[in-house]
C-alpha positions as CSV (number, residue, x, y, z in Angstrom):
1,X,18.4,21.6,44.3
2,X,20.3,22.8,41.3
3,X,18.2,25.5,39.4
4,X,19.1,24.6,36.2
5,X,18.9,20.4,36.2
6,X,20.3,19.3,33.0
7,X,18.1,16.8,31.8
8,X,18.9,14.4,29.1
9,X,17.3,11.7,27.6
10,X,19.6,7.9,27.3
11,X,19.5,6.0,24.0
12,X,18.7,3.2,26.8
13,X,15.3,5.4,27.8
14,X,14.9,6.7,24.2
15,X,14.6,3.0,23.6
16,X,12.3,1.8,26.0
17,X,10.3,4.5,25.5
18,X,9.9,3.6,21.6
19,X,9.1,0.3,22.5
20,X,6.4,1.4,24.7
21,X,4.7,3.5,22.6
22,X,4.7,1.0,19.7
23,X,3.5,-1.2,22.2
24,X,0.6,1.0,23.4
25,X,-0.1,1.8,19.9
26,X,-0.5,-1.7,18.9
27,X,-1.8,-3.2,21.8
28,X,-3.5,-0.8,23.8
29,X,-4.7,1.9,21.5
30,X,-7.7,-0.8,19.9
31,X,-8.7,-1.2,23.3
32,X,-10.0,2.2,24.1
33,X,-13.5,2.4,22.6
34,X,-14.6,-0.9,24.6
35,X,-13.0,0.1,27.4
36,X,-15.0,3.7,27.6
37,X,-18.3,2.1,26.7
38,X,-18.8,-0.8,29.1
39,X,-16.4,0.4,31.6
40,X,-14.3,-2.8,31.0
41,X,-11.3,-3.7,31.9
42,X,-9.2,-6.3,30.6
43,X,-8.5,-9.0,32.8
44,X,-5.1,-10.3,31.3
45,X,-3.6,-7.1,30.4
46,X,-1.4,-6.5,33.3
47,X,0.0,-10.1,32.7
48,X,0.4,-8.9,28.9
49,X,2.0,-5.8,29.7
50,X,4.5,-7.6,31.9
51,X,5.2,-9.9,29.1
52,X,7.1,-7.0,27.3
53,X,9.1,-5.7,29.7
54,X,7.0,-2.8,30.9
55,X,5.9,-3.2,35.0
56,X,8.3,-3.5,37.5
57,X,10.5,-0.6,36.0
58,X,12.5,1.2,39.5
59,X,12.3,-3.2,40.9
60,X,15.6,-4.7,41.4
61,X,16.2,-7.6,39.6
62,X,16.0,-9.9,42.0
63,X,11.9,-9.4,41.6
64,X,11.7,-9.7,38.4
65,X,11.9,-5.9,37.5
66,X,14.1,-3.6,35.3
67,X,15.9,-1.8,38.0
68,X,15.4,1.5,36.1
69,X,14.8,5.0,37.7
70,X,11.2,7.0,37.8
71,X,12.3,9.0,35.0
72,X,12.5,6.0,32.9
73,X,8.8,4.8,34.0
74,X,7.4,8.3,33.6
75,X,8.4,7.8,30.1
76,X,6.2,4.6,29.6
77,X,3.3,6.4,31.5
78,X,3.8,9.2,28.9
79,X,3.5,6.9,26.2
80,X,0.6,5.2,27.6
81,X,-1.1,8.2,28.1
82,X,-1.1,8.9,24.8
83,X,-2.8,6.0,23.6
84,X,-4.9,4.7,26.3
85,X,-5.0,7.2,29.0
86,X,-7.3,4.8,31.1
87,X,-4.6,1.8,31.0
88,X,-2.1,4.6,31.8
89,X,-4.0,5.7,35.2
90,X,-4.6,1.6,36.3
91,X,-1.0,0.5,35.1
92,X,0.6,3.6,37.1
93,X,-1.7,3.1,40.3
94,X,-0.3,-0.2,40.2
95,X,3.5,0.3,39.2
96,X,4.0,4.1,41.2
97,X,1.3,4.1,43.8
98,X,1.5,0.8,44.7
99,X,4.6,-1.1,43.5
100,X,7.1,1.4,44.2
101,X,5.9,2.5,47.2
102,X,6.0,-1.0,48.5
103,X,9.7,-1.1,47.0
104,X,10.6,2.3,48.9
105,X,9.2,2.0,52.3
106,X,7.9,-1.8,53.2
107,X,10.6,-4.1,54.8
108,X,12.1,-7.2,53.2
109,X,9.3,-9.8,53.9
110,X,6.5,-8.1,52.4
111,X,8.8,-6.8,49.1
112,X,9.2,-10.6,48.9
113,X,6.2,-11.4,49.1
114,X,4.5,-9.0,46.8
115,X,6.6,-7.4,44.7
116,X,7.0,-10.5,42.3
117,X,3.6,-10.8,41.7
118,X,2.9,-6.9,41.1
119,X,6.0,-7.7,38.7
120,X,5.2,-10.3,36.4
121,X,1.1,-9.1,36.2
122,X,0.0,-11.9,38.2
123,X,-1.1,-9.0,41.0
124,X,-2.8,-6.0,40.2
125,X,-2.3,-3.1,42.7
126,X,-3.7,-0.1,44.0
127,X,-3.7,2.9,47.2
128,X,-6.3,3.5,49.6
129,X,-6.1,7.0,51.1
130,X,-8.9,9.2,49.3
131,X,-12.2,8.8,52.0
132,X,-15.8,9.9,51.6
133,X,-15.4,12.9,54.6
134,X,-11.9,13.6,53.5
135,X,-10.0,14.3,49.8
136,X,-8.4,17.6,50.1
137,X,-8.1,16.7,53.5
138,X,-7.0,13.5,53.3
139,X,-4.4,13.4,56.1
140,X,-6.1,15.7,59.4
141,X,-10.1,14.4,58.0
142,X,-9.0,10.6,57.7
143,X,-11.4,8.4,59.9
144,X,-10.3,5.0,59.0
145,X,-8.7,3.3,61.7
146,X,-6.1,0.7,62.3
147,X,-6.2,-0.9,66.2
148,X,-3.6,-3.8,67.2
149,X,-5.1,-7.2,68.0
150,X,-2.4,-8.9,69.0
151,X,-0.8,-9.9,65.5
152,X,-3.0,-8.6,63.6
153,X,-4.6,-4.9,63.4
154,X,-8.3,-4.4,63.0
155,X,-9.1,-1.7,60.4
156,X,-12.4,-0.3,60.1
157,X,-13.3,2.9,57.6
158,X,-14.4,3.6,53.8
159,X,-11.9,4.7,51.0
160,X,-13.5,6.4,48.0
161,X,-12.5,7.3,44.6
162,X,-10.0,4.1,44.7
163,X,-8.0,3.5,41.4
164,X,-8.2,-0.5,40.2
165,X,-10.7,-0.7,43.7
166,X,-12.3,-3.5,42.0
167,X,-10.1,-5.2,41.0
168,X,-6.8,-5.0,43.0
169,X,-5.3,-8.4,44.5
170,X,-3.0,-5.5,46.7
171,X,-3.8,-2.5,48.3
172,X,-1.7,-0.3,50.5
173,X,-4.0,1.6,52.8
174,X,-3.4,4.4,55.2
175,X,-5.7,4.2,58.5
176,X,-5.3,6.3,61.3
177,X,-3.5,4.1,64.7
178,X,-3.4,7.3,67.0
179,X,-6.3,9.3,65.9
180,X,-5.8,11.7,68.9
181,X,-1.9,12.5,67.1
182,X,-4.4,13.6,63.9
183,X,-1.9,13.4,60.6
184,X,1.1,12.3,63.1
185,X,-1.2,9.0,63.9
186,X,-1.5,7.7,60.4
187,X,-0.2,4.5,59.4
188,X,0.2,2.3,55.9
189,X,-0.5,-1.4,55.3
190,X,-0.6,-3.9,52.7
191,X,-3.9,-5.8,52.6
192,X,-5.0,-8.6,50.2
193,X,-8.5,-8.2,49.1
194,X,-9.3,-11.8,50.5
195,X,-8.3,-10.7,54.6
196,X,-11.3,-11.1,56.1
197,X,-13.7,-7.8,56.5
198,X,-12.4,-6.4,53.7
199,X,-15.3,-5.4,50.9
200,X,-15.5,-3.8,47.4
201,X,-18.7,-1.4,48.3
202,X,-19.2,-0.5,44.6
203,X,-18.0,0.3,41.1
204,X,-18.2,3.9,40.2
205,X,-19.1,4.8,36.9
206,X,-16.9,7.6,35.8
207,X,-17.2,9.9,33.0
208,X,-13.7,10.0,31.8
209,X,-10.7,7.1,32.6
210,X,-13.7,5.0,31.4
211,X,-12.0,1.4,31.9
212,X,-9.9,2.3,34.5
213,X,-11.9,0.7,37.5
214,X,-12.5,3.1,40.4
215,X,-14.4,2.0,43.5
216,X,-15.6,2.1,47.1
217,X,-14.0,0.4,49.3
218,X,-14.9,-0.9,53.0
219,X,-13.1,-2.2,55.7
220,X,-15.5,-3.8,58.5
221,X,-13.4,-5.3,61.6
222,X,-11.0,-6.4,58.6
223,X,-8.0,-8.4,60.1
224,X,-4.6,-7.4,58.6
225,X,-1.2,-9.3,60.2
226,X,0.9,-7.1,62.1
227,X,3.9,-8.1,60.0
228,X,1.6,-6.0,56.9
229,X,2.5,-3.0,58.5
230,X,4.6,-0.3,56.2
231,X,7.5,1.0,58.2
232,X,6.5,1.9,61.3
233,X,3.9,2.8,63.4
234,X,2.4,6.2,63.0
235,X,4.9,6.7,60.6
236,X,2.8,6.7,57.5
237,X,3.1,10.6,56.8
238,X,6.4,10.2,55.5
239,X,4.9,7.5,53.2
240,X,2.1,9.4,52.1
241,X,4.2,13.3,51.2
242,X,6.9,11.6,50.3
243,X,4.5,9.3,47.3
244,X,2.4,12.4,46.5
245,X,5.2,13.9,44.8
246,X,6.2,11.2,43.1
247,X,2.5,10.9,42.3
248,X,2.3,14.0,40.9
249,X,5.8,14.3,38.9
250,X,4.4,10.7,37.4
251,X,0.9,11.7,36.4
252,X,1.8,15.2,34.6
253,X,4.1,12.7,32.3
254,X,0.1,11.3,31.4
255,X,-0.3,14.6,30.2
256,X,2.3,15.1,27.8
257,X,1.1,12.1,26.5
258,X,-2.5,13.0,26.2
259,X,-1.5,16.6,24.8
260,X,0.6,14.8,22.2
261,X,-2.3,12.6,21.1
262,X,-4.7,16.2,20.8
263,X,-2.3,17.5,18.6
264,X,-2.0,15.0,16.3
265,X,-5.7,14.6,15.8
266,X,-6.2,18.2,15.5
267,X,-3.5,18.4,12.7
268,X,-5.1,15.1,11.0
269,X,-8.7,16.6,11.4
270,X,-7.3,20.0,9.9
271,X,-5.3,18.6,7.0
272,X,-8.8,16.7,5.9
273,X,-11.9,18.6,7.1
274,X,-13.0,20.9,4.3
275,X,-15.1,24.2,4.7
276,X,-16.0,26.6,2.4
277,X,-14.1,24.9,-0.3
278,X,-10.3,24.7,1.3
279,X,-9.5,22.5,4.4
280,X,-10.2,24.4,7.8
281,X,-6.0,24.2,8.4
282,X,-5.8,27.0,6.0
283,X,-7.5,29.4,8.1
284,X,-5.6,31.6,10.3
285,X,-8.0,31.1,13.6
286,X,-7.0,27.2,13.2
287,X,-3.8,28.2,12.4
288,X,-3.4,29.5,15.5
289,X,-5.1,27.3,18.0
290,X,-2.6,24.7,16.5
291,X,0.0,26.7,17.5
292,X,-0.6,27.6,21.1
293,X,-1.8,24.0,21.3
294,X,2.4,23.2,20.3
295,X,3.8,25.7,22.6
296,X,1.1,24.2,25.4
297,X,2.4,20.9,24.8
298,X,6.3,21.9,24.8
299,X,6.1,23.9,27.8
300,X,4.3,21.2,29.9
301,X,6.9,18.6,28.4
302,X,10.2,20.7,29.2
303,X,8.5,21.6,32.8
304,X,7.5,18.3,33.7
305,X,10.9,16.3,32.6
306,X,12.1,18.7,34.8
307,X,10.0,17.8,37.7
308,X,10.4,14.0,37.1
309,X,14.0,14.6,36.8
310,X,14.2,16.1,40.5
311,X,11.9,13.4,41.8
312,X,14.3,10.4,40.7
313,X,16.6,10.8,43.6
314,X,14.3,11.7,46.3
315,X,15.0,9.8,49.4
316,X,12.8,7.6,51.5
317,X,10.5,9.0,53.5
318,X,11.5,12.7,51.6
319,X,9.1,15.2,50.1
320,X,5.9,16.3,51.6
321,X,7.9,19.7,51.9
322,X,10.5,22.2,50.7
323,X,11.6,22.4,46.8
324,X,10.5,19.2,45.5
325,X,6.7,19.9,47.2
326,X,6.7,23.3,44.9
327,X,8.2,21.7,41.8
328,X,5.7,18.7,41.4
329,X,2.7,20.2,42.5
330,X,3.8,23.0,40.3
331,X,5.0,20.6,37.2
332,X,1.1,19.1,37.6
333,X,-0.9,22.3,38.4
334,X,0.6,23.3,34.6
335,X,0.2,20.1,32.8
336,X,-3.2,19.8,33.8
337,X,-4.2,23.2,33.1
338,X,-2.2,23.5,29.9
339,X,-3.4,20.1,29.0
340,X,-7.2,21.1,29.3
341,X,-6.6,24.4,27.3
342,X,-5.3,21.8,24.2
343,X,-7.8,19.2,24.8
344,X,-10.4,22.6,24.8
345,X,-8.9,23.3,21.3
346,X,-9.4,20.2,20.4
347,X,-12.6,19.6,20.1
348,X,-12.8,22.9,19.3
349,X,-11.1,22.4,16.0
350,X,-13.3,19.3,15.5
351,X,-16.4,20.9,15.6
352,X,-19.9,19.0,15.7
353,X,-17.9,15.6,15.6
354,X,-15.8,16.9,18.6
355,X,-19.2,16.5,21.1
356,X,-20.0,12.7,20.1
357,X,-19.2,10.6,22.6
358,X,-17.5,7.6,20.4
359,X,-14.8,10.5,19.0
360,X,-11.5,10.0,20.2
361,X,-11.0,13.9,21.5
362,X,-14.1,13.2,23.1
363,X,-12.3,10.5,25.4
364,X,-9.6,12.7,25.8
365,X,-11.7,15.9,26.9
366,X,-13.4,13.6,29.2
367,X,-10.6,12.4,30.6
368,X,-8.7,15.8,31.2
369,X,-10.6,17.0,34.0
370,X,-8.9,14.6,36.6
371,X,-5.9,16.0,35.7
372,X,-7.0,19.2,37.8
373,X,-8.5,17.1,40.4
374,X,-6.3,13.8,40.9
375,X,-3.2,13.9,43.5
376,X,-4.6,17.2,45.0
377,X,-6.7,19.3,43.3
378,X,-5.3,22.9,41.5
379,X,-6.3,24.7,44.3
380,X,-4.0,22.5,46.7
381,X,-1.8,22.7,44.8
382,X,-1.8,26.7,44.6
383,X,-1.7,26.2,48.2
384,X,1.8,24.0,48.7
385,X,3.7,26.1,45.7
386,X,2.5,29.8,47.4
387,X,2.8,28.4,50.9
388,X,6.9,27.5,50.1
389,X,7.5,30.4,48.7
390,X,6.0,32.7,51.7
391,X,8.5,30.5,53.4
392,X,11.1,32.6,55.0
């Protein structure tokens, strides 16, 4: 992997990027205060997005999509993130998680069959690994299991912590076929949330990404066909490294986007917030939270453009190990980190008004945490970057 990738930005991506952040602005930026109060999500927003152009972004054509790269996407989630960070997290679970990872790794039939519908909105989509027992652990502690019936597998287990959960039409699911091969056994599927045995346990009430449905998820004797099987058979490994570090390249782009937005309404609150006669920008210890918050935010940008930029290319069934493991769990240890330290700032610099719960920073702060916790927590990741470089 070259050292020093040059990365550069397309009037083509420069575009589509515009147009999603006017769009998010516009469209998805009046939604947010709803959304974090009651939890809601909207239930013809995936359609609306898809109106303009903006799901189905790596999809050939042939499906309805744009036939663009991840770097291109990671834009949109970028500029989603910065004005609805909770449509950012549902709309990627759907598009990365489970759309492209269908694209990548599933065969013909079942791109045909759902990839048009995660396209145009009609399906919303999401990824079952996370389990009660097991998060860090996710691949060795996994106890869901997957046994063939004949043409259909039986899957029985709980999945926790489940973006769009609720309110997903798709799901790709890993469950364990060989338990007794531990990581080695696991396999993905597709499953419809109307097979039989499958179950939405409960909504979890969250207190950041407020909107962005998360859930429980059961599977009791459910019946999947044989033919929804990703790949093949205790194969799902590959699957799983290979869409972690897309995972995480993608979701530091949400970062950017949410450091951008704590910058701006830190300068705003600055410019107009007067104390002791002058507005508080003129003081130096503003001053210079304003400027770390910049550098923050320009550092996590270059570093995780960087990331996405090594991530476009990366071959089915790649990742899970070597330089791209280090850079993307790297790229997303900083963002979120940096990212917290700006939102920290933040409300900081907004005082009193920066602890009510309606604010704007307040959302954000709320929000930021995942970022240290979602697609492997800081301290897994600490773990894959120091474990490659002991390598010999």
């Amino acid at each position: 992997m070259d050292a020093f990738p040059k990365i550069e930005i397309t009037a083509d991506q420069r575009q589509i990027f515009e147009q999603a952040d006017r769009f998010a602005r516009e469209q998805l930026h009046p939604l947010q205060e709803r959304m974090d109060n009651e939890e809601w999500w909207p239930a013809d927003l995936m359609k609306k997005i898809a109106g303009v152009g903006l799901t189905g972004i790596t999809a050939p054509e042939k499906w309805g999509g744009a036939d663009l790269d991840l770097f291109t996407s990671s834009l949109v989630a970028q500029a989603f993130g910065k004005w609805n960070p909770a449509v950012a997290l549902s709309w990627g679970a759907s598009e990365n998680l489970c759309m492209n990872n269908i694209l990548r790794n599933a065969s013909e039939e079942l791109k045909d069959r759902y990839l048009p519908g995660l396209i145009n909105g009609s399906l919303m989509g999401a990824l079952a690994l996370t389990e009660p027992g097991a998060g860090s652990d996710a691949l060795s502690g996994m106890r869901t299991t997957a046994r063939r019936e004949g043409d259909h597998y039986i899957l029985n287990g709980t999945k926790i912590f489940i973006t769009n959960g609720p309110i997903a039409d798709v799901i790709l699911v890993y469950a364990k076929t060989t338990p007794e091969q531990g990581a080695k056994g696991i396999s993905a599927f597709v499953v419809e949330k109307g097979f039989p045995g499958f179950s939405v346990a409960q909504k979890l009430v969250k207190m950041g990404w407020r909107g962005s449905q998360t859930g429980e998820l059961v599977f009791n004797d459910c019946r999947v066909p044989a033919a929804n099987l990703v790949g093949t058979e205790n194969a799902g490994v590959s699957i799983v490294m290979s869409g972690l570090n897309l995972e995480r390249a993608y979701f530091a782009t949400i970062a950017v986007g949410m450091a951008e937005r704590a910058l701006d309404l830190s300068l705003d609150y600055a410019r107009t917030r007067r104390q002791f006669g002058k507005a508080i920008g003129e003081f130096q210890m503003i001053q210079a939270k304003l400027a770390d918050m910049y550098v923050g935010l320009e550092s996590i940008r270059s570093f995780v453009y960087r990331a996405v930029a090594a991530a476009n290319d990366l071959e089915t069934g790649g990742g899970g190990r070597g330089e791209i493991h280090k850079l993307t769990a790297a790229a997303l240890l900083h963002a979120g980190k940096t990212c917290m330290q700006i939102l920290d700032d933040a409300v900081q610099i907004h005082g009193g008004s920066g602890l009510m719960w309606e604010m704007e920073i307040n959302r954000l702060y709320r929000a930021g945490k995942l970022l240290e916790i979602g697609g492997g927590t800081n301290e897994v990741r600490r773990i894959i970057i120091s474990g490659e470089l002991l390598k010999a």
